[in-house]
C-alpha positions as CSV (number, residue, x, y, z in Angstrom):
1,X,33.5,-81.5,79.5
2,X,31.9,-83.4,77.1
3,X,29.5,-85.4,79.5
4,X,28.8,-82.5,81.0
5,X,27.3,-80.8,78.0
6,X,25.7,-84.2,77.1
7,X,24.0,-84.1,80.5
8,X,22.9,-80.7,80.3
9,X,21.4,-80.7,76.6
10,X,19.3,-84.2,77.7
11,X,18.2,-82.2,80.2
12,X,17.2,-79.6,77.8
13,X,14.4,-81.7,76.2
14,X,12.7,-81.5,79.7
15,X,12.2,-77.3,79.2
16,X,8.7,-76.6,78.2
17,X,7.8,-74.0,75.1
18,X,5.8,-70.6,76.2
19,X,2.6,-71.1,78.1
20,X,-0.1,-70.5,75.3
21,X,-2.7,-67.8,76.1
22,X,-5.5,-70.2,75.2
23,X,-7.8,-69.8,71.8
24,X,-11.5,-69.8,71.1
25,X,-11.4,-73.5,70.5
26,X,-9.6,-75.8,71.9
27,X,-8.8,-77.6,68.5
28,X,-6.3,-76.3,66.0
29,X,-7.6,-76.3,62.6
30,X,-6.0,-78.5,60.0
31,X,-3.7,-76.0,57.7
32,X,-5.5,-77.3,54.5
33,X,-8.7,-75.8,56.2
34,X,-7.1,-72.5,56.3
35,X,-6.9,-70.4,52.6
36,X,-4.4,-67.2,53.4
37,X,-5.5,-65.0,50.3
38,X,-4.2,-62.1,51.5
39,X,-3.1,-60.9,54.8
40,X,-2.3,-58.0,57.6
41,X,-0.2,-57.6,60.1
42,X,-2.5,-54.7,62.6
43,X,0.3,-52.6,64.5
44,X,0.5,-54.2,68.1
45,X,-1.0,-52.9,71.0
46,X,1.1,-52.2,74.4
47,X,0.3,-54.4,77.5
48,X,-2.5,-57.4,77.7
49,X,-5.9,-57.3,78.6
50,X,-5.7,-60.7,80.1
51,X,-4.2,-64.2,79.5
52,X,-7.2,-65.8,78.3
53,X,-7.4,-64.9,74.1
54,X,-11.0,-64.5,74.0
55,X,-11.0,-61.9,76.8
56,X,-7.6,-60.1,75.2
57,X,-9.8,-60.1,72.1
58,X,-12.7,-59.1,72.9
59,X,-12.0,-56.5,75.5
60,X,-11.9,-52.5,75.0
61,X,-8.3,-51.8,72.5
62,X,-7.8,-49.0,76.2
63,X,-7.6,-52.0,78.6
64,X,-4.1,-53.2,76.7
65,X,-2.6,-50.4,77.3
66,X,0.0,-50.4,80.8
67,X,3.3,-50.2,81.9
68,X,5.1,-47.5,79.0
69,X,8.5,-47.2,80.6
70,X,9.3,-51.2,79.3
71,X,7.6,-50.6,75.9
72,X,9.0,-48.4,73.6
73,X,6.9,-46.9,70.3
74,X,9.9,-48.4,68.7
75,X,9.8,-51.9,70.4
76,X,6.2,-52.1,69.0
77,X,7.3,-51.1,65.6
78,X,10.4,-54.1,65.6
79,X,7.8,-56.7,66.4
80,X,5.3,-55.9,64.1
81,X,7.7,-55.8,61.4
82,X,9.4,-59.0,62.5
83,X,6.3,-60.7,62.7
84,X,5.6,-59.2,59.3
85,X,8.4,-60.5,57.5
86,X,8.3,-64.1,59.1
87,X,4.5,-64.1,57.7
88,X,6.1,-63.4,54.3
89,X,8.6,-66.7,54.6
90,X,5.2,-68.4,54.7
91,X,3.0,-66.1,52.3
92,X,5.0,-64.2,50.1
93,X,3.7,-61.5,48.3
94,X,0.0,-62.0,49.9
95,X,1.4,-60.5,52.5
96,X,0.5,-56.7,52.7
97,X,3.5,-54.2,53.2
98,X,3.8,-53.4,56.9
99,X,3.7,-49.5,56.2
100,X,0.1,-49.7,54.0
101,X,-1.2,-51.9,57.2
102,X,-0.1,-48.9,59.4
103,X,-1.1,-46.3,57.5
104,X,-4.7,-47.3,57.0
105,X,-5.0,-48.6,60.7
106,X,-4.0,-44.6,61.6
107,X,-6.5,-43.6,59.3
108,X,-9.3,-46.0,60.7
109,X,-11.8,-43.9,62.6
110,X,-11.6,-45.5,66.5
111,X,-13.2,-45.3,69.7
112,X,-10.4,-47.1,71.9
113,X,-12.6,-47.1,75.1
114,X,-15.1,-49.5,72.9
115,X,-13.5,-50.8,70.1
116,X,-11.7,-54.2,70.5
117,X,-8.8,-55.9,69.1
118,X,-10.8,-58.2,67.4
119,X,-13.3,-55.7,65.7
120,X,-10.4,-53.4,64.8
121,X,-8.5,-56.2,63.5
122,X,-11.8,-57.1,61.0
123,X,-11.9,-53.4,60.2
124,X,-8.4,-53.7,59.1
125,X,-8.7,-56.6,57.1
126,X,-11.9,-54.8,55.1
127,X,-10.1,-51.9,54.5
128,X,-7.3,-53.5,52.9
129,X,-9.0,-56.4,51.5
130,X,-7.4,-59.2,53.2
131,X,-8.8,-62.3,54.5
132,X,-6.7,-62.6,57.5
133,X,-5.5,-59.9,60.4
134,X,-2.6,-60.6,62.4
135,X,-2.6,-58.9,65.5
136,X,0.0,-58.5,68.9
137,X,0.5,-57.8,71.8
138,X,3.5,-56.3,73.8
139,X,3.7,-56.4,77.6
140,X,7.7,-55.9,77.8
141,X,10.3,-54.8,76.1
142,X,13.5,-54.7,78.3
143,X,16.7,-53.7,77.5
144,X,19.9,-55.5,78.9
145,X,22.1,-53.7,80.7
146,X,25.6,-54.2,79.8
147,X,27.3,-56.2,76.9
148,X,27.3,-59.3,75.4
149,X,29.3,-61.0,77.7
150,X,28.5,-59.5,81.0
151,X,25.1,-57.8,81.8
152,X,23.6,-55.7,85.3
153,X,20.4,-56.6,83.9
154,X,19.4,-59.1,81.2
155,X,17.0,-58.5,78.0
156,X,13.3,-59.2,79.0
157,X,10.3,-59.9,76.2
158,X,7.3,-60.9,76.4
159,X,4.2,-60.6,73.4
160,X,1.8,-62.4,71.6
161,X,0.3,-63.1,68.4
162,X,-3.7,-63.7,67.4
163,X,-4.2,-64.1,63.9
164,X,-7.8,-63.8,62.9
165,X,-10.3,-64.1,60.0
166,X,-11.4,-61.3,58.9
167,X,-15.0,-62.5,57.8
168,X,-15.9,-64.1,60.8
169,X,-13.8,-62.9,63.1
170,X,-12.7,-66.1,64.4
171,X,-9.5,-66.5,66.0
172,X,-7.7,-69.1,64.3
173,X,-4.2,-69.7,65.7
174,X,-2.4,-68.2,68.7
175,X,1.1,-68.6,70.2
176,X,2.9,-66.5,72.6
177,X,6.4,-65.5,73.6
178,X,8.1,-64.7,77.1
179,X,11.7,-65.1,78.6
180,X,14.1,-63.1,80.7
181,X,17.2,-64.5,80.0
182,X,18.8,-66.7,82.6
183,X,22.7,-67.2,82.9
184,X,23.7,-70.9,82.7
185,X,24.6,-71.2,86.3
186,X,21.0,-69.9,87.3
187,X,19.4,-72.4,85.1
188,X,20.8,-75.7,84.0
189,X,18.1,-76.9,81.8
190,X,19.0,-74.2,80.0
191,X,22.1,-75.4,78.7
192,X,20.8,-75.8,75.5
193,X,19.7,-72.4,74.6
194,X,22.6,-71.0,76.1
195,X,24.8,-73.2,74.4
196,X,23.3,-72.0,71.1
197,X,23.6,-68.6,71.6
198,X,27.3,-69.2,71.8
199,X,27.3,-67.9,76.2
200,X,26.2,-64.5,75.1
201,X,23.7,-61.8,76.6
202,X,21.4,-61.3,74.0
203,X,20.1,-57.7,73.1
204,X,15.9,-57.0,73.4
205,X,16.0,-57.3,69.8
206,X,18.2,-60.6,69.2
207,X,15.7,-62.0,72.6
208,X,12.5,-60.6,70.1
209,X,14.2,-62.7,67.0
210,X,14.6,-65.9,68.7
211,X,10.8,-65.8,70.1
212,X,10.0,-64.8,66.4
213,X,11.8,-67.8,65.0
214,X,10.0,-70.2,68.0
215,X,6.7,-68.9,67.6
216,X,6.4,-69.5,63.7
217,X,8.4,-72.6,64.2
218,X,4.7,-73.6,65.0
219,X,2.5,-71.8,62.2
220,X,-0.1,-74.3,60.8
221,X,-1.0,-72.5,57.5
């Protein structure tokens, strides 16, 4: 048994991460380049405008907008405030309070079928003074079907994060996030994972807290 998991777990370190969505520069600036003074997280938008960052970005907020029956209100509101509080492991108390964030963002005059992401996202930042935005977005939400130990139908998630400076409205860092879990038998290089998660189906919400933990695994500032 032993050499079996040994097997699967070297095979492991073949998986790759998620496929990134591509930034405005090819280059990732150097952390020490980077001065958080205060920063947003920008309630996330449902669906994607396209994989490419720059055209997410830079399209109309109306073109991110698909698919409602696999994205709850409430699925948006869990990654927000997820990514929010891993932002604040980094940050602390520059980070601004998820509810303030939302509550000016609702406030914020808009004109969805010409405002984009990334001119909202500067709008934000203005309004509350920050220096960076974090925005998201959410193209599936899917709850398993069954328990913890046997499942119809796995969790599904998928979303991304852009954060962006608010003064230039550059787009400094992006990762993204997306897995429909597999059982063990379906996918031996994923022994790993599966191993970790102790052979268990996990919940939309436990799948959202491991992407959350993997995606700032690789936060730069």
């Amino acid at each position: 048994m032993r050499s079996i998991i040994a097997v699967f777990v070297a095979l492991g370190l073949l998986v790759e991460g998620p496929l990134s969505l591509g930034t405005d520069s090819q280059s990732r600036p150097a952390s020490s380049s980077v001065q958080v003074k205060r920063i947003a997280v920008m309630p996330f938008f449902k669906g994607i405008a396209g994989y490419n960052a720059t055209e997410m970005l830079d399209s109309p907020a109306s073109r991110s907008c698909f698919d409602y029956e696999n994205i709850s209100n409430n699925a948006v509101r869990i990654i927000s405030r997820y990514v929010r509080e891993a932002l604040t492991d980094y940050h602390g108390t520059r980070v601004v309070r998820f509810r303030d964030s939302k509550k000016v963002y609702e406030q914020m005059g808009k004109d969805r079928s010409r405002d984009t992401p990334r001119f909202l996202a500067q709008k934000l930042g203005k309004e509350l003074k920050a220096s960076h935005v974090m925005i998201g977005t959410v193209w599936r939400y899917r709850e398993r079907i069954g328990g913890s130990y046997g499942v119809e139908r796995p969790a599904s998630v998928a979303f991304a994060v852009y954060l962006i400076d608010v003064a230039s409205g550059k787009l400094l860092w992006t990762k993204n996030f997306e897995e429909t879990q597999r059982s063990l038998s379906e996918n031996l290089l994923s022994a790993p994972t599966f191993l970790k998660r102790r052979g268990r189906w996990l919940s939309a919400m436990e799948l959202t807290e491991h992407g959350i933990e993997e995606i700032f695994a690789r936060y730069p500032f």
